[in-house]
Every structure is written in C-alpha cells, then in structure tokens.
C-alpha positions in Angstrom: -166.0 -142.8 61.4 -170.0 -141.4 62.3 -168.4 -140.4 66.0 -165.7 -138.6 64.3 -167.6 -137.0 61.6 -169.9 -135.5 64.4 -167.3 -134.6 66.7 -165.7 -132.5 63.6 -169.1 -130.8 63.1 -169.9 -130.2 66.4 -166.5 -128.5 66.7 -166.9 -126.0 64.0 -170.6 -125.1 65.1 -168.8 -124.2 68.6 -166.1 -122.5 67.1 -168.9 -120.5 64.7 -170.4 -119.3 68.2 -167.0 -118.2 69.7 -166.2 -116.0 66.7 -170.1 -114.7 66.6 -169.8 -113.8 70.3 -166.8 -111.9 69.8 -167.8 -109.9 66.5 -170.8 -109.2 68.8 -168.6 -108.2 71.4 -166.4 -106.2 68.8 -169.2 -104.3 67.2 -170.5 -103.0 71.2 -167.1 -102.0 71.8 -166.7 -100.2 68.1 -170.0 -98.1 69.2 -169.0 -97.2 73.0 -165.8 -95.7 71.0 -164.3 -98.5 73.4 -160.9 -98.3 70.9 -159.0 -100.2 73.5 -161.5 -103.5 74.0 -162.0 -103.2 70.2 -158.3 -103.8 69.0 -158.2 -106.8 71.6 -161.5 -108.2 70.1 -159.7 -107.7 66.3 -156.5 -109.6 67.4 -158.4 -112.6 69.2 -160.6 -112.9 65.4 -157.1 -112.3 63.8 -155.9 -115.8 65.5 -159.3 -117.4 65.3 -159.7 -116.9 61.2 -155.9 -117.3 60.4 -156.2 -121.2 62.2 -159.1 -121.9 60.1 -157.2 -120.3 56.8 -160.3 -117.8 56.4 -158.1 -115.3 54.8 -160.4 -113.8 52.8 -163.3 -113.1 55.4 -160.4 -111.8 58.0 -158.7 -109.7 55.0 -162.1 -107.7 55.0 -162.6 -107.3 58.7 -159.4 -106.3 59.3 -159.0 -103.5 56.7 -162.6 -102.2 57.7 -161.4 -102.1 61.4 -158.2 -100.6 60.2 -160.2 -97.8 58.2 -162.5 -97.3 61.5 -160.0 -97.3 64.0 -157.7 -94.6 61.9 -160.7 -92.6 60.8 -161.3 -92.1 64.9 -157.3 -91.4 65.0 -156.7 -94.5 66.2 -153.7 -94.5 64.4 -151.5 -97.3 67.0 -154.0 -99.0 66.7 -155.1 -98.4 63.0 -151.6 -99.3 61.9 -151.6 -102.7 64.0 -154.3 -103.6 62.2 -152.4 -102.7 58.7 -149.6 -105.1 59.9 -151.8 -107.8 60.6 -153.1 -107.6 57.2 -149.4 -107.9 55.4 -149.0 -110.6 57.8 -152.2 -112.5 56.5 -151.0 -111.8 52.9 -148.0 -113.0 53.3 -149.6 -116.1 54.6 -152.8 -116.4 52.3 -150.4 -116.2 49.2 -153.7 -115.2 47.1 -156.7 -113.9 47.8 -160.1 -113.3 46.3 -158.5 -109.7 45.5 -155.5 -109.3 43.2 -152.3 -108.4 45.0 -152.6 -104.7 43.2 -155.9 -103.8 44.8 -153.9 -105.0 48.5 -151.6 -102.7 47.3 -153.9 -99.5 47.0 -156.1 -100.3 50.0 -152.4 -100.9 52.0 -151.2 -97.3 50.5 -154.9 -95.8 51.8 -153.8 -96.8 55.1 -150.5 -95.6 55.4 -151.8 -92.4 54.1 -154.3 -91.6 57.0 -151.6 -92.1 59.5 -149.9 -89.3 60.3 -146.3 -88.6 59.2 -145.1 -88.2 63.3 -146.7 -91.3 64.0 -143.9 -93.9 64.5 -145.7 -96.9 63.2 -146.4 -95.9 60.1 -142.9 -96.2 58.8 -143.2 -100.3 59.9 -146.1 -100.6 58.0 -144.6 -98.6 55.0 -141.5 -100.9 55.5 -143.8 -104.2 55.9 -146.1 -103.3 52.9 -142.8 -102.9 50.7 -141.7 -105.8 51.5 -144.6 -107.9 51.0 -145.0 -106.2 47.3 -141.8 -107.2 46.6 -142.5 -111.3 47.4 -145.2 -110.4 44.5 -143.3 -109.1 42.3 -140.1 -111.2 42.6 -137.6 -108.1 43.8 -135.8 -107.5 46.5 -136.7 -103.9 46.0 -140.6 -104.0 46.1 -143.5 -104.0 43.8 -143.1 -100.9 41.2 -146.8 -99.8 42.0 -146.0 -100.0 45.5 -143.7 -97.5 45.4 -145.5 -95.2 43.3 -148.5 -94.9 45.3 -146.3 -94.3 48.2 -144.6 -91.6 45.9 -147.8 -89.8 45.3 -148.3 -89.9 49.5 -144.8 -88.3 49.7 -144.9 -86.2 47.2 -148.9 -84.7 48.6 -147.2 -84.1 51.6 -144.2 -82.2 50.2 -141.4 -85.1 51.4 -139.6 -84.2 48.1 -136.8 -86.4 49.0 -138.8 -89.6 49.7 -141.0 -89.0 46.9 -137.7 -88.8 44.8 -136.5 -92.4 46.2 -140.2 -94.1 45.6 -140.3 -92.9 42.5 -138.1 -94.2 40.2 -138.2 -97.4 41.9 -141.6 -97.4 40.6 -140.3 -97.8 37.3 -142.5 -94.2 36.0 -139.7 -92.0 34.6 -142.8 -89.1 33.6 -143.9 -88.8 37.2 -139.8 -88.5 38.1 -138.8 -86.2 35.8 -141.5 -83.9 37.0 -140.6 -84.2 40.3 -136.8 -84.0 39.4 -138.4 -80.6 37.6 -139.5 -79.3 40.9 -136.4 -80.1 42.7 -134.8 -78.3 40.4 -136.4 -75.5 40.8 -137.1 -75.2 44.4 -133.9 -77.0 45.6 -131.4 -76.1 42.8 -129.1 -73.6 41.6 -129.5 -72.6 37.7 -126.2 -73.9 36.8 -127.1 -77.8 38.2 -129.8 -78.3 36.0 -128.2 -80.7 34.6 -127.0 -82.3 37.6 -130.7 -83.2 38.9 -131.3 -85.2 35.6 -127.8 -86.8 35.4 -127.4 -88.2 39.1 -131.0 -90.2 38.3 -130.3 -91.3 34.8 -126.5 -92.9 36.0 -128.4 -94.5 38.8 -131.3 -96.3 37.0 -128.5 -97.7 34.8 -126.7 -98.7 37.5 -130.1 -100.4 38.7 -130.5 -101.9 35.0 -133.8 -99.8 34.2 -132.6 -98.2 30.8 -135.9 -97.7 29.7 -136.9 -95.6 32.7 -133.5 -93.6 32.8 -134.7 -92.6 29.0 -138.2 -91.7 29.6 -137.1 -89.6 32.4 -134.5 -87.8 30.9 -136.3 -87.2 27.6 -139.6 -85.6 29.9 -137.0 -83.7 32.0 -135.6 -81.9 29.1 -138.7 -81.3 27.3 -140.4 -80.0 29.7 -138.0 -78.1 32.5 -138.5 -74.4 31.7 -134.5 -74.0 31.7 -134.2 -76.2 28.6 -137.5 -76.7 26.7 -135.6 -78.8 23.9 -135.4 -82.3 23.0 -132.2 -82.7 20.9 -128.8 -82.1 20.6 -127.0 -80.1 20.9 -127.7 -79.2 24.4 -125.8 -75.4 26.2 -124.9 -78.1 28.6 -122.4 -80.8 27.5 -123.8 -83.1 30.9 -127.0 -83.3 28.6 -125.3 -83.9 25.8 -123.7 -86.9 27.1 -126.8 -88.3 28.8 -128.4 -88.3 25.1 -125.5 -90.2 23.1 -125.1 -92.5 26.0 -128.8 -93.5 26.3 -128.6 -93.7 22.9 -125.5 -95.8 22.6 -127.2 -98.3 24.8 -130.5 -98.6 22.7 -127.9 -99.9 19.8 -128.1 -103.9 19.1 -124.2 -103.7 18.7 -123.2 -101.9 21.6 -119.3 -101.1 21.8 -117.0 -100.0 24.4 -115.2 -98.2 21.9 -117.8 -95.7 21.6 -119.1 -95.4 25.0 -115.1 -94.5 26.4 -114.6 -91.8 23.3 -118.2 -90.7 25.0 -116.8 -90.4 28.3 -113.1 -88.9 27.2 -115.4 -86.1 24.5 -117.6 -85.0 28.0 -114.4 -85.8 30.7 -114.6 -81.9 31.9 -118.5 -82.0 32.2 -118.5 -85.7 34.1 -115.6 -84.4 35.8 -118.1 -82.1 37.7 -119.1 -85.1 40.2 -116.9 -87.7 41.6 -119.2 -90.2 41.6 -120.0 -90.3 38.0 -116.5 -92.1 37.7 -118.2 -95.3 39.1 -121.8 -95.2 38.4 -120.3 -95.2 34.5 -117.6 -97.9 35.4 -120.4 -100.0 36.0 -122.6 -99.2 33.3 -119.6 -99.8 31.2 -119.7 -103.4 32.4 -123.4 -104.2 32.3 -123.8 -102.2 29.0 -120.7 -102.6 26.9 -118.7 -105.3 27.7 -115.9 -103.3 29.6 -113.9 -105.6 32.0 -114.6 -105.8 35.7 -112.1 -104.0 37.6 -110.1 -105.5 40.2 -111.4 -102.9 42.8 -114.9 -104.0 42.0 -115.2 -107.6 41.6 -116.7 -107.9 44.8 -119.3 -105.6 43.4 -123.0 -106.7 44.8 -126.3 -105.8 43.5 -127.4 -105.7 47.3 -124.8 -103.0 47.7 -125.6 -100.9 45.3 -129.4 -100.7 46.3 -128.6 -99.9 49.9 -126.5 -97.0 48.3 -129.1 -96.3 46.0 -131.0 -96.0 49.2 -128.8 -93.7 50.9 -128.5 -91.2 47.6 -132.0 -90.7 47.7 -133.0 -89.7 51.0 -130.5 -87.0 51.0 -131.8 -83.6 52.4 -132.5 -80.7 51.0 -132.0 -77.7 53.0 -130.3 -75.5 50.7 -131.8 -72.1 49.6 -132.2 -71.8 45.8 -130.5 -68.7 44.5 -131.1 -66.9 41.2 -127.4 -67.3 40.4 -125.0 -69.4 38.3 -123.9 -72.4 40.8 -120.3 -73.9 40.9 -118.6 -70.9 42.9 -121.4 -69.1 44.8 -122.2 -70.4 48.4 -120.9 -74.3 47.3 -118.2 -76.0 45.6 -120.5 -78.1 43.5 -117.9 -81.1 43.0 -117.4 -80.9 46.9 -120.2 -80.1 48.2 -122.8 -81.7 45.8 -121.2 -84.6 45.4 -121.8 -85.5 49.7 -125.4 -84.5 49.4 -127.7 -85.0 46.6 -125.2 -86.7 44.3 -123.6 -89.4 47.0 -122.0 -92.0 45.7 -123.2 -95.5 44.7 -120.9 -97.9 45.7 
C-alpha cells in the first residue's frame, strides 16, 4: 500500500516538472514572438491539464494565450485556442466561473477576430452551441446571442445582428435594430412589414413576450409612427396589436383570433407567408386544429427556417417613395427576401 502510495506521489511530482518545463518553454517562446512553438506548447498543456481534470487552471491559461496570441493577430491560432476552451467547458461541466462570464470572455474573443477570418465562424458556431447545453435549448443561450448581436450589429452585419437578436430573447434592442432596418433598408410603405415578419416569427418560436415588447418599442419609437395605440394608418399594425393582445387573454378563443384574421385578410394578404406563420400560431395559441398538411410540422424545422429568414440580404436601395408598385412587387418580391417563409 506504502509502495503504491509513493509510486502515486512520485508520479505527480514528475508530471508537476513536465508541465513546469513546458510553461517555461511556452513563456520563452511567447517573448521571441515564436507564435508557432507557442500554440504547440498550449496544445501539449491543453492534453496534460485536461488528463488530470485541472479545468479551472487550463480555462485561465488558455483564454490568456487566446487574448495574447489574437492581440499579436494571431488570429488561427487565437481562435484554436477559443475552441479548446468550449471543448474544456463542455467537458468541465462547471467551473470556478459561472457559465455567463464564459459567455462574455468567449464573445471577447470572437470579437478580436476578424470578420474574413474563416475560423471565427467555428468558434461562433461552437460557442452557440455550448451555451445552448447551459441553457437547455437547441437554439443557444439567450445572452449568447445578444452579445454576439452587439458584435454584429458594431460592425454593421445588420442581417446577423437581426437573427442573434431576437434569439436573445431582448425585443428593446430588436425593435431598434428593426428601426434601423427600416430606415436604411426599407421603403416607407413596409414599415409595417419590418415589425410584422418578427412579431409572427417569435410566436411561431413561442416567445410571446418578446414579440410584444418588440412590437410595442417599434411603434413607439420609429419616427414613421410615434404612437402606441390603436388605431394605427396601417391596418398590419392594427392586427399585430389585437392579436398580441388576444393572446395575453386567460380565455383565449379561436373565434376571435379567425374574425382577426378575416377583419385584416387584405393587409395579411400583403405576404404569403403570413398564411402559415398564423396557421400555426392558431394552433399553439388558440386551440385551432392541426392541419393535415402540417402534422408533420417540427419545431427543428421551423428553426432552421427561422434561420434562413433571418440572414436574408439586404441589398436594396431605400427610396423616399411609397413601396408596393415602385421598383418591387412587395408580395413577390418581399416575400423571397426579407419575409421568407417559415415552414
């Protein structure tokens, strides 16, 4: 029991002096600028720590390189060094730092790496990922995707900023990007349109909350409306009030939400998809019957949709006229761009 006992300690002391030898080695290499030799040395103390479970002591060394290496524009290297840390959170399961502060330090990487830089979409990807194991959602961690929002949005990616966003569950900071688009993106007569295409789609992604926020900031505070009730000049608004409304009732009936729909037909009728984002909110809201087309209906499917809809470009020209008739056919037109359908 003695022999093994010593044989255990004598093996940690030797294994103490391998990893000192090689932070040793690392720290000559970090101040030759040796970039190269000092990513090697990271990986070999990546292996070392993760086979003694010393997640806590590698976390730290690895997001310091990481900060070090992308500082010097390391940024292959610096974003190597980003997926080794998701890899040792995924494995530690907790650490001495809440999951949140991983999040922000993980979001401070990703932002020094520049947008060309191929990498940096893994480690966006990876990060997501990992949030969402901490949060319990396919979909990611809501303050993961707000932080990367803000990173979009300071680097004028509109459209990814307008995906992160409200799947960061903070209809203020949407609207006000919706506001934007609006205004840099949009013709005056789809004002409406920005704010109706989101709302129907956080329904359709259960977040009724949100979808209300958003659209009550939106209207308050885009210069082309400036107004918080009813009644609306456009009748797309109208409906978007009453129907959040509707769904805020205890007693929810369908009977009300289809005399919604038939009272605003010519104003939903503006985009085709609307037909089936409120087919479905009719069945997770009110009660409606599933139809036959859609029983095979998958929450899966709709996010990769959801996806889709909001990375759509925008390379359109604002104009200073009325839309629906100028250089677009807004039901057409619109409807394949920044109102796709969720399906």
């Amino acid at each position: 029991m003695a022999s093994a006992e010593q044989g255990t300690a004598e093996h940690q002391i030797k294994h103490a002096r391998g990893v000192s030898r090689v932070l040793e080695k690392l720290r000559t290499s970090m101040e030759a600028r040796n970039f190269y030799e000092a990513h090697q040395m990271y990986r070999t103390l990546y292996f070392r720590y993760s086979a003694q479970a010393k997640y806590d002591e590698l976390l730290e060394l690895l997001y310091n390189g990481a900060v070090t290496m992308l500082d010097h524009l390391q940024y292959g290297s610096g974003a190597d060094l980003g997926l080794l840390i998701i890899q040792t959170l995924e494995s530690a399961g907790t650490t001495r730092l809440p999951a949140e502060e991983w999040m922000k330090r993980l979001s401070e990487l990703i932002e020094k790496i520049k947008p060309s830089v191929n990498e940096r979409e893994t480690v966006l990807e990876k990060a997501i990922k990992w949030s969402g194991t901490v949060a319990k959602s396919p979909m990611g961690h809501p303050l993961m995707h707000k932080l990367i929002a803000q990173i979009m949005y300071n680097e004028n990616n509109l459209p990814q900023a307008r995906y992160h966003y409200p799947l960061s569950r903070d209809g203020f900071s949407c609207a006000f990007l919706l506001i934007e688009l609006s205004q840099a993106k949009g013709y005056v007569g789809e004002v409406d349109l920005f704010v109706a295409q989101m709302v129907l789609q956080l329904l359709c992604l259960k977040e009724p909350a949100v979808a209300t926020e958003t659209f009550a900031t939106y209207i308050k505070f885009h210069p082309r409306i400036a107004c918080t009730d009813p009644p609306f000049a456009r009748p797309l608004l109208n409906f978007l009030f009453f129907l959040l409304q509707a769904i805020e009732q205890e007693g929810r009936k369908y009977a009300v939400f289809r005399a919604l729909c038939d009272l605003y037909k010519p104003a939903l009728e503006r985009d085709p998809s609307y037909d089936r984002y409120l087919r479905k909110i009719g069945v997770m809201f009110f009660g409606a019957s599933q139809p036959e087309q859609s029983r095979s209906f998958a929450f899966g499917d709709l996010l990769n949709q959801f996806i889709q809809d909001l990375s759509a470009d925008y390379d359109d020209e604002p104009t200073e006229g009325e839309g629906g008739g100028g250089r677009r056919d807004t039901e057409n037109e619109l409807g394949s761009s920044m109102h796709g359908d969720v399906d």
